[in-house]
C-alpha angles and dihedrals in degrees: 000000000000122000114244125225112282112223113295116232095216129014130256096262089063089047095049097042090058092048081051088062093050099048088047086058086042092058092041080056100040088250117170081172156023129204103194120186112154112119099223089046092058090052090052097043092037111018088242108147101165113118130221100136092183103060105081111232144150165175127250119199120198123202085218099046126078087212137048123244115236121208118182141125120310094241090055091048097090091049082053101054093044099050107035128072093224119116108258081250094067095053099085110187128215126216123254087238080085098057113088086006107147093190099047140355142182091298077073103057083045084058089039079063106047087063101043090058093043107250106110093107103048145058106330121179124201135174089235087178081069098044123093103237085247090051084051096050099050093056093055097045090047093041100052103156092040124114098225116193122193099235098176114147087021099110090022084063090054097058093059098082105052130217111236086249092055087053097055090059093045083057094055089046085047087051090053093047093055093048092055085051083054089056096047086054093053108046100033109113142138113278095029119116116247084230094055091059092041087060090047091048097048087047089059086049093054087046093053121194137272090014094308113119119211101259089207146350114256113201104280118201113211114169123162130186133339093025097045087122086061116105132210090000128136144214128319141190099252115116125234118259142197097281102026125157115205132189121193135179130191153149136198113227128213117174092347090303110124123188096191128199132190124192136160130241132191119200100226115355125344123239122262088239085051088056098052100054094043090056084049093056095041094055086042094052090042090049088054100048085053089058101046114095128127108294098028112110126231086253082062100063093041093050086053092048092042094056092045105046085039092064084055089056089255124133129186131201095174124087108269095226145314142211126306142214137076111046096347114289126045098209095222108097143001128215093242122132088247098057106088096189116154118235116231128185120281089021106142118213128183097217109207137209108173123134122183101156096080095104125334083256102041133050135134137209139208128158148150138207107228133169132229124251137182081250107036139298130326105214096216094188107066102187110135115280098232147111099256110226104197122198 
């Protein structure tokens, strides 16, 4: 028997109208072709979501085809079919000869293809940035006469202006963000393992929120004293104590979207250092949100940030946030005072507050997910902006 589609989680004319946008880039480029391979890429242009980032596999876009053609590992073909919208024709499978296959591997049954649709002596677009060096370099010894253009960021660069039905996704992963940070809230107390409260929160992000179940777990950091100062770690083993400062970042996930969070908790009263620097981050988040509108830059909203948090005797070295969307972090721009991005409607950012850098053993986090409108910024995550105090 053959497996049947899965829900989609947005319909073909979504799907269509983003592989419109890339092929408009591709003639632009004199593409005749694009080898995307990006996973968050594929999501985006496919609605596949299942992981197995060793396995080499891609999507090639042609300027005269309507879909994509898919080319991954023959065990990954039926995830494919069921997730993606794209017509069992278009999911070409691999062999598992290819796999652990030190002379050739599925890169090669992606070139294979390229000649057997004509286009190995055109335009020929690749994300090189997602390519191994050695990846790079067999496409262009076995595509010779090829024009290869590097089109990393192209379809990256895409993603960053959402369409209102994306938004819609990225709330419910938003919903499902704020109700982890409630249960943070709830089962943080001295004695527990970090590790204990890690496994109640990921279980509310399974659960989801409003009848929407978390699609995937997305890494979550979770450090508490003495190692606050630490960044992009997770979990320990440690217990919680009396006195205990935690820091905690997170995102619900639905179809690959996140809308991730971070806030800080103390377990008994906060210190008066602690205070300080949260009233700091709150005013320099709040500065920035009033900034943010279409047709402000990203410079615009750090400098805003800068000058507020420096009149509260704070400093940050750190960016103060980035785009959002598929799998965290959408690698196009950084809210830094030298990015001078320009902001469009219906561009998602994850504004960050987080300063680690304070001391090696003491650091604090606060941030939000918004999205950008013709009149300011839409905070998508709505848990309470404070310092939680915990009994």
């Amino acid at each position: 028997m053959t497996i049947s589609k899965g829900p989609q989680a947005f319909p073909r004319t979504e799907y269509l109208r983003r592989l419109a946008a890339v092929k408009s880039q591709m003639e632009q480029r004199d593409l005749d072709a694009l080898v995307v391979t990006d996973s968050s890429n594929l999501t985006y242009l496919t609605g596949y979501t299942a992981k197995s980032p060793s396995d080499p596999k891609g999507l090639v876009v042609s300027l005269h085809e309507e879909e994509p053609t898919f080319i991954l590992r023959k065990m990954d073909m039926p995830a494919a079919l069921h997730q993606t919208f794209i017509e069992r024709g278009k999911v070409v499978a691999y062999p598992e000869a290819l796999i652990g296959n030190a002379e050739m591997d599925g890169y090669d049954a992606l070139i294979d293809f390229l000649f057997e649709i004509g286009n190995a002596n055109g335009g020929v677009g690749l994300e090189l940035g997602a390519m191994s060096v050695h990846s790079a370099e067999k496409f262009k010894a076995r595509l010779p006469h090829a024009n290869i253009v590097d089109c990393t960021g192209t379809v990256t660069k895409i993603r960053m202006v959402k369409s209102d039905i994306e938004i819609v996704v990225m709330k419910e992963a938003a919903a499902i963000t704020d109700a982890g940070i409630a249960c943070a809230a709830d089962v943080m107390r001295p004695g527990l393992r970090e590790a204990d409260a890690m496994a109640e929160i990921l279980a509310t992000l399974v659960r989801g929120a409003n009848g929407k179940p978390g699609t995937m777990i997305e890494i979550p950091y979770l450090c508490s004293s003495p190692r606050t100062g630490t960044s992009h770690i997770t979990w320990s083993e440690d217990v919680f104590r009396q006195g205990s400062q935690i820091n905690l970042e997170i995102s619900g996930v639905r179809h690959g979207y996140t809308a991730p969070i971070s806030r800080t908790f103390s377990i008994g009263r906060p210190s008066d250092r602690l205070h300080r620097v949260h009233e700091a981050g709150v005013a320099g988040l709040e500065a920035a949100l009033v900034t943010v509108r279409a047709g402000c830059t990203c410079s615009d909203i750090a400098k805003a940030i800068h000058r507020t948090i420096e009149k509260l005797g704070l400093k940050k070295e750190s960016r103060c946030g980035y785009p959002v969307g598929i799998d965290w972090m959408e690698r196009t721009a950084s809210i830094t005072e030298e990015d001078t991005t320009v902001l469009t409607a219906n561009m998602t950012f994850h504004l960050h507050l987080g300063n680690w850098m304070i001391d090696e053993d003491f650091g604090y986090v606060i941030s939000e997910t918004f999205r950008v409108t013709e009149s300011g910024a839409e905070v998508l995550t709505s848990a309470p902006r404070k310092l939680f105090e915990l009994g």
